[in-house]
C-alpha positions as CSV (number, residue, x, y, z in Angstrom):
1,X,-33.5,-31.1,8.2
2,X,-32.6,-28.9,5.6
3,X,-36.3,-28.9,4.0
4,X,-37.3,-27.2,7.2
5,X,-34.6,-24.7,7.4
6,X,-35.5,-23.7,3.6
7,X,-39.4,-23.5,4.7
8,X,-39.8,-26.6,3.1
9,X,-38.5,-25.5,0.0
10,X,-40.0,-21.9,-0.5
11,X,-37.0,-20.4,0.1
12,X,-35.5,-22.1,-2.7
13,X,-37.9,-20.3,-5.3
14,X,-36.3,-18.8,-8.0
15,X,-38.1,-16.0,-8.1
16,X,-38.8,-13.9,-5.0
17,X,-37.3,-16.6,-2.6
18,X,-38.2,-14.1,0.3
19,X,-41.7,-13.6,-0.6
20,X,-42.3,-17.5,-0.6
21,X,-40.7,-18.0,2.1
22,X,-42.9,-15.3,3.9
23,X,-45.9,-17.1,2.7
24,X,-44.7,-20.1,3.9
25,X,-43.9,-18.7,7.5
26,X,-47.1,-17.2,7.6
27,X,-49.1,-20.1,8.7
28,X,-46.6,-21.0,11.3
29,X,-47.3,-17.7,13.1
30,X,-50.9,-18.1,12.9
31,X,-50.4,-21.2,15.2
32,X,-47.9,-19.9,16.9
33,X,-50.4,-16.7,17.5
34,X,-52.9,-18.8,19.2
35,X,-50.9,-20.1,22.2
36,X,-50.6,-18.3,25.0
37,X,-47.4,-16.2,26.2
38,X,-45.4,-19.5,28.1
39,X,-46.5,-21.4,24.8
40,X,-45.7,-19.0,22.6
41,X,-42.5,-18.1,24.0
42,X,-41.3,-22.3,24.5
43,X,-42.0,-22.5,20.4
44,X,-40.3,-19.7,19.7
45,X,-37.4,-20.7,21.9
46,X,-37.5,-24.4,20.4
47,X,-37.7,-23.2,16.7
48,X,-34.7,-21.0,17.5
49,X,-32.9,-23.8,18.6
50,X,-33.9,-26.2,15.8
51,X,-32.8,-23.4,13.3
52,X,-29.3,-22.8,14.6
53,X,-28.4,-26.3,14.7
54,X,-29.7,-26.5,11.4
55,X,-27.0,-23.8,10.3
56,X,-24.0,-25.6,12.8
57,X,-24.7,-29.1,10.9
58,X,-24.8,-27.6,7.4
59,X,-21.7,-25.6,8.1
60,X,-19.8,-28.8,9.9
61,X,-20.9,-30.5,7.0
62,X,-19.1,-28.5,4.3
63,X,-22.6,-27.3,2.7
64,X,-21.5,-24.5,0.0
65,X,-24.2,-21.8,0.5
66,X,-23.0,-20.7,-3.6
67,X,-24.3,-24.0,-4.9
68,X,-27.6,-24.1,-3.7
């Protein structure tokens, strides 16, 4: 789970972390781009979702943000 919340790793680059992880969410809005509005708006719900309990399991988990 934690390979999707880091956009599969991109986010973890050492340099420019938020540039590669913009390139790697790029793609993802390209599909998303295609659907229509109901579509759209259900993925964008769902990945929402998906991402927050992402962030509740690492915290309940005892992840230390400082060591990654």
């Amino acid at each position: 789970m934690l390979f999707l919340a880091f956009g599969f790793g991109s986010g973890l680059a050492k340099k420019a972390p938020g540039t590669c992880g913009t390139v790697a969410a790029i793609p993802v809005y390209y599909l998303f781009a295609q659907a229509n509005f109901l579509t759209y708006s259900l993925l964008t719900i769902i990945a929402t979702v998906v991402g927050s309990m992402n962030m509740i399991l690492a915290v309940l988990s005892g992840m230390k943000w400082q060591a990654i």
